[in-house]
Each structure stands twice: as structure tokens, then as C-alpha cells.
C-alpha positions as CSV (number, residue, x, y, z in Angstrom):
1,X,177.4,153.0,72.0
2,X,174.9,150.0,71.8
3,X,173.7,147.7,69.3
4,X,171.0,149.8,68.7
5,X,172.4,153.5,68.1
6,X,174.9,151.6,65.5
7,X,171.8,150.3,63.1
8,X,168.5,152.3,63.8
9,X,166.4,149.6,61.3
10,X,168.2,146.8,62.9
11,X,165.7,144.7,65.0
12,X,166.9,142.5,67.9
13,X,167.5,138.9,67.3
14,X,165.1,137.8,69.1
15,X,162.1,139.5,67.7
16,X,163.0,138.8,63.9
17,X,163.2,134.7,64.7
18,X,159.6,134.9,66.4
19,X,158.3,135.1,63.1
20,X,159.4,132.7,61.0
21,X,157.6,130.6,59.4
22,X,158.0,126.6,59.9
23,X,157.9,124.1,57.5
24,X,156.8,120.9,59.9
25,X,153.0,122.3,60.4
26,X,152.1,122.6,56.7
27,X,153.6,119.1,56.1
28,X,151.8,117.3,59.3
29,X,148.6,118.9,58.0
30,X,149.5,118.1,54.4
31,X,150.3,114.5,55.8
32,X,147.0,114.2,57.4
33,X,144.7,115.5,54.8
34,X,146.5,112.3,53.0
35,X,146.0,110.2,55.9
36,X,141.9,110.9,55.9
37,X,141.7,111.1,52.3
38,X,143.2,107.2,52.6
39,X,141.3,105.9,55.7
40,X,137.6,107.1,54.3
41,X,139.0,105.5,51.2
42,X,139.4,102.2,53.0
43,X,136.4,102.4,55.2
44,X,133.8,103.7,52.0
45,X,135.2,101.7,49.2
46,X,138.2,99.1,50.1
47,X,135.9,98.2,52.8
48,X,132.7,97.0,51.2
49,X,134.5,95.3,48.4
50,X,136.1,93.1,51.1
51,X,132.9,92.1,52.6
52,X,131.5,91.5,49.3
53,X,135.2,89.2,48.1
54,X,135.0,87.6,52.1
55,X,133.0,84.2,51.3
56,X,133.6,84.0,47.5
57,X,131.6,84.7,44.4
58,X,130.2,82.3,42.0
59,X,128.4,78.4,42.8
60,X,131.6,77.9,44.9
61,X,130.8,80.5,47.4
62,X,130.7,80.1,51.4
63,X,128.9,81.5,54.1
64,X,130.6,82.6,57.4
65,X,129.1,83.5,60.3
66,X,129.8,86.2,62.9
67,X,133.2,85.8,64.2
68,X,134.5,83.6,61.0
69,X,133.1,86.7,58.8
70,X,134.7,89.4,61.1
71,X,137.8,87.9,60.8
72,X,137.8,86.8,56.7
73,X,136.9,90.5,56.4
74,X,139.8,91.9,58.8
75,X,142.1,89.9,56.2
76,X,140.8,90.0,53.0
77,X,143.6,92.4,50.8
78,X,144.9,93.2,54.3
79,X,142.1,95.2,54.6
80,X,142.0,95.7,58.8
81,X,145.9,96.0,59.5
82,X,145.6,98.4,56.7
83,X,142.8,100.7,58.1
84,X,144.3,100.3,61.2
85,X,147.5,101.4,60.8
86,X,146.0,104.5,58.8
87,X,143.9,105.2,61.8
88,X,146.1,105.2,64.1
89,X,148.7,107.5,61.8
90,X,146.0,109.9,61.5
91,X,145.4,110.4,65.9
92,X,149.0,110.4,65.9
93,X,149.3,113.4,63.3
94,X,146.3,115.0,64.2
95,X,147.4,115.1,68.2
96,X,151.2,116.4,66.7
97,X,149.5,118.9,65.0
98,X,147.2,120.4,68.1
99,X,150.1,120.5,69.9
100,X,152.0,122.2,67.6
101,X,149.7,124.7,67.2
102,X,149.1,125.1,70.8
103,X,153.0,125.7,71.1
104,X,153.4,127.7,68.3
105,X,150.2,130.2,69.9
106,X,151.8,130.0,72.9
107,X,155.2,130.9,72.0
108,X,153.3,134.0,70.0
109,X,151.7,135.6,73.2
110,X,155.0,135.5,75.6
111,X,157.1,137.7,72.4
112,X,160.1,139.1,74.4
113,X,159.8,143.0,74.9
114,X,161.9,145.4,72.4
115,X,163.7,148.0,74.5
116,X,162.5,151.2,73.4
């Protein structure tokens, strides 16, 4: 007597993990909706007001020029590691999530056959 002829409703092991659902896509996607939500923060709003805070307001303020004003801007609240770092988390959970969908297709198309 087999595994099957014991439990007819019984489906093979196999078959009833392939559907599962996993809990790391929703939370890389949840992570980079976060991620773009804070890098066009930086880049719309942190952004500007750092150019604008760069030199200085008031009768004391200084003008820079090109490099000198790239790099007071870079600085200013931290602004560039800051945007950088966010970008670069972003690619990194954006390419982790391709892939994981890729796998996760992948591993839906070669399901193992039942035996009848």
C-alpha cells in the first residue's frame, strides 16, 4: 500500500510547499517603496534647501563657485553621503527584488509532476 491509497486528500509534499507564500518579497518591496519615497524626498526637498543654506543667508553671505559650491552642497546636513547611500540601497533592493521574482517564476513553471 502507498502513501497515496492510505490518504486519498493527501497531496505530496512537494506540491503543497510550492505554494507558499514568502515573507522576504513583500518586505524588500515594502523596503523600497521607503527607499524612493526617502531619495525623491532628498533630491525634491532636502536638496534645494541645501543649495539655498550652501553660502549663507543674511549680509554675511558668500559666494562659491563651481567646484567650492559642489562640494558645500555635497556637505551641507550631510546631504550627498545621505542621497547616496539611499541610492545606492534602493539598486540594491530593487536588483534583490528582480531576482527574486525571476526565481520565484522560475521555480513556478518547473512544479514537480503529481503521480496520477
Amino acid at each position: 500500500m502507498n502513501k497515496l491509497a492510505a490518504n486519498a486528500y493527501a497531496a505530496p509534499a512537494d506540491v503543497s510547499k510550492a505554494g507558499r507564500p514568502s515573507v522576504v518579497l513583500p518586505t524588500i518591496t515594502f523596503l523600497s517603496i521607503i527607499a524612493g519615497s526617502l531619495l525623491l524626498f532628498l533630491l525634491l526637498v532636502a536638496g534645494p534647501f541645501a543649495w539655498l543654506l550652501r553660502d549663507g543667508l543674511g549680509p554675511d553671505s558668500t559666494t562659491s563657485t563651481w567646484t567650492n559650491a559642489l562640494m558645500r552642497l555635497f556637505w551641507t546636513f550631510y546631504w550627498g553621503p545621505a542621497t547616496v547611500f539611499t541610492g545606492t540601497g534602493l539598486m540594491i533592493l530593487l536588483f534583490l527584488r528582480r531576482r527574486l521574482i525571476r526565481s520565484t517564476r522560475q521555480a513556478s513553471l518547473n512544479l514537480p509532476e503529481t503521480p496520477a
